[in-house]
N, C-alpha and C positions, 0 to 999 in steps of 0.2 A: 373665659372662653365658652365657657359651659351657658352660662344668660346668655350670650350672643347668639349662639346654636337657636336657644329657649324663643329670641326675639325675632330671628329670621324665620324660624318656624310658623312661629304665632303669626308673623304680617302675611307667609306665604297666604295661610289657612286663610284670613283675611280676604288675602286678592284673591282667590279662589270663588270662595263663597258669591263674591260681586260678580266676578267673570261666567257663575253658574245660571246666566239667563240669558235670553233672545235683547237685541237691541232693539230701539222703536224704529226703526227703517227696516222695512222688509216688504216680502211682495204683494202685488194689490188682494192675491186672492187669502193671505193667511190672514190668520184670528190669532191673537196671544192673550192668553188669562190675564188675570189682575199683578200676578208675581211673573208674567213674563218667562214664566220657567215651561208653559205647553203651549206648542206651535201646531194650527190644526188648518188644513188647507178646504177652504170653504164651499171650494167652486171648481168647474174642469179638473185639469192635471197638472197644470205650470201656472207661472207665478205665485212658487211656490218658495221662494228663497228667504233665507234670513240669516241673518250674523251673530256672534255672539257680541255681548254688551258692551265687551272691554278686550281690547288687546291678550293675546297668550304670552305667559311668561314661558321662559325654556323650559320644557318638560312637565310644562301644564297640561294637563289633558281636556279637550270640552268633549264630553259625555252627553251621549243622547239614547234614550230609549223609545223604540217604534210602538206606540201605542195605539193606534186604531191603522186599519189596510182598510182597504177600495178596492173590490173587485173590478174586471174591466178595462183597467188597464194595463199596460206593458212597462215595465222600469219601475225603478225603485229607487229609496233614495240615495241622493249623492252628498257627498263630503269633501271638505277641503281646507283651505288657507289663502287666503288674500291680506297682498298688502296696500288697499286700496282701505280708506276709508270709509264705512256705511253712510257718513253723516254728508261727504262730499258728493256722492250719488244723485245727480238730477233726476233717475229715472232707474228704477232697481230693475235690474235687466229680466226680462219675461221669464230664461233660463240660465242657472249656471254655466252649460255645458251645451251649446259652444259660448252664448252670449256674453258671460261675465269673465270666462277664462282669457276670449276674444280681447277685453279690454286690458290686458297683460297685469304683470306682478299677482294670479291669481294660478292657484295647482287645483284642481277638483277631479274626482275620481266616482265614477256609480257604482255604487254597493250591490255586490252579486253573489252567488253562492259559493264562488270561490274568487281569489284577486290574487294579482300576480305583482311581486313585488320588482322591486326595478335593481338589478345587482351590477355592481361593479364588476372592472374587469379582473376577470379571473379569482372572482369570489363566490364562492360556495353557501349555499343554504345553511343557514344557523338552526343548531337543534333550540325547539323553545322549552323544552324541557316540560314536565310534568305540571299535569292543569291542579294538582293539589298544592306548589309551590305557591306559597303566601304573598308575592313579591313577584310582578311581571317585572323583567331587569331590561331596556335597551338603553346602552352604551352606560349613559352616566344617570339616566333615570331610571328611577322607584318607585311603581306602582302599586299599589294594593289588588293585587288580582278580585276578592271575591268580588267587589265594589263592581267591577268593568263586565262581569260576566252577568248576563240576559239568561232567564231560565223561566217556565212559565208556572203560572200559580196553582195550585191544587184545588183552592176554593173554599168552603169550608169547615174541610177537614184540615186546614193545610198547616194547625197546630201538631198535627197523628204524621203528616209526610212532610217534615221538615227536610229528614235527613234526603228523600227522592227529591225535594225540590233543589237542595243543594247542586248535587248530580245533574241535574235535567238541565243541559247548556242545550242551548237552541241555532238551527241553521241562521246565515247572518240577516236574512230578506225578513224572517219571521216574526212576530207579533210576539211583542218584552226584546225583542233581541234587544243588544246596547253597540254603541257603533261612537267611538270615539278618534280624533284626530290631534295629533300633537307635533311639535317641530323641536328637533335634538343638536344643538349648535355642534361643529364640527373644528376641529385645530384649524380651516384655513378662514376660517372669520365664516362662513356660511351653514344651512341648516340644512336636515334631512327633514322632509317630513313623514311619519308614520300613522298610518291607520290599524286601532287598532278594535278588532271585531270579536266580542265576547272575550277576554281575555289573553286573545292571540294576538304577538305582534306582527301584521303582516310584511315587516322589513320595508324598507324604504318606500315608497310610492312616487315621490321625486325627490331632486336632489340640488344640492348647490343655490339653494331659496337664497335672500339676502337678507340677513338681518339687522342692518339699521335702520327698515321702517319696521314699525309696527305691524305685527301679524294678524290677523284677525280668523278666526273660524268661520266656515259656510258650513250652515247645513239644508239643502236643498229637500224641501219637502215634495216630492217630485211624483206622479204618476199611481201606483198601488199602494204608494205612503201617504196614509191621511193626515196621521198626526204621530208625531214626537213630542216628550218630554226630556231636559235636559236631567242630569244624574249629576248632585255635587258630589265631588269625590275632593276627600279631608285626605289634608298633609301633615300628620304631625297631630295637633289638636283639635278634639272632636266639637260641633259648634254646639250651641244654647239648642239647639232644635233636635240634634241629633240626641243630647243628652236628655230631653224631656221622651223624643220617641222610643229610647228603650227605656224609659219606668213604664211608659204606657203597654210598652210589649210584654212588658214582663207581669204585667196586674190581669192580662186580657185572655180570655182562652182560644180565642181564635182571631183571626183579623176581621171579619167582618164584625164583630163588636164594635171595631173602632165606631161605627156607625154611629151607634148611640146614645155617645159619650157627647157631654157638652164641651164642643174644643169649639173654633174656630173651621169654617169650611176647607181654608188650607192648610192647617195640622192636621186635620184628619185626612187629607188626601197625603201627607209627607210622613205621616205614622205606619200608611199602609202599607210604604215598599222598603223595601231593605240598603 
């Protein structure tokens, strides 16, 4: 029983890892790196959309961090789940929201500085309990809180303010936030989906999703959001990349060293965040 756990685990981490990047369909104006993992909006404010690579498993999270803003405009990015497939797309719609919700089986919601969850009847706010618990909990999923929370960097001192950067969770619109979306199957065969922003679950966002298609993640790079990068978040088993990033952490006295280590351009960019 014990291997069985060991193998479920191990494939989770697996699919995980794959479903941790942008898919090649997305909107005319994004740019995606060579690993697909930063989506950077090149041009105006829309056409700005992209999916993740691979379908979400139940209680998968896709994980994004807001890495570069655009002054000028209004809105910010937006998130969600469709069950339409990227690859069937004649024409990746200008915007999420209304365009691609428009075409149905799609939930999308824009990330604001607060969001309002969507409650059952005669159900009451859930405490989420203390941001020091190790374990974000919704229903039958397990998160690793420190993973999901967005805090921004020191610099380079930020070896001397580790412990203030731990501490330092950031508003959701803000630059490092992390802003993820997940779907929690439910006993009448259907899914909830949650947003969840810096390690907070914001409770339902919609409900009653259907899952015998395929789910897919949107994250709409939208408006005063230039650029996101996605955040794998490990299930169980830590990967070959995470295991080399902390020897590298640990030989280095600050993170801008990583600079001038002869790695590869994308280790060193995947050594420097947490």
């Amino acid at each position: 029983r014990r291997r069985l756990k060991i193998a479920v685990a191990a494939a989770m981490a697996a699919r995980c890892r794959l479903a941790a990047r942008f898919h090649h369909v997305h909107g005319t104006n994004v740019r995606l790196d060579a690993s697909r993992t930063r989506a950077t909006r090149v041009e105006s404010f829309a056409n700005g959309l992209c999916f993740s690579q691979e379908p979400l498993a139940p209680g998968q999270i896709f994980l994004v961090e807001i890495e570069e803003k655009e002054l000028g405009w209004c809105g910010h990015l937006r998130v969600g789940l469709t069950a339409l497939d990227p690859q069937s797309l004649e024409v990746v719609p200008e915007y999420s929201l209304p365009d691609l919700v428009n075409m149905g089986h799609t939930w999308v919601f824009a990330i604001t500085r607060s969001h309002n969850r969507v409650a059952a009847d005669g159900e009451g706010v859930r405490a989420q309990g203390p941001p020091q618990v190790p374990l974000l909990l919704m229903e039958r999923v397990r998160l690793p809180r420190d993973t999901l929370v967005g805090r921004s960097r020191p610099g380079r001192y930020s070896h001397i303010l580790d412990d203030l950067y731990r501490m330092n969770v950031l508003p959701a619109t803000a630059r490092r936030s992390r802003i993820g979306v997940l779907y929690a199957p439910q006993p009448d065969g259907t899914a909830d989906m949650h947003i969840v922003i810096n390690g907070e679950d914001m409770g339902p966002s919609a409900r009653r999703l259907p899952t015998a298609r395929p789910l897919y993640a949107v994250v709409d790079v939208f408006a005063s959001t230039k650029s996101v990068r996605v955040i794998p978040v490990e299930y169980g088993f830590p990967s070959l990349q995470t295991l080399c990033r902390r020897v590298i952490q640990k030989h280095i006295t600050h993170r801008l060293a990583i600079d001038g280590l002869d790695l590869p351009p994308p280790l060193k960019s995947f050594c420097k965040h947490e």
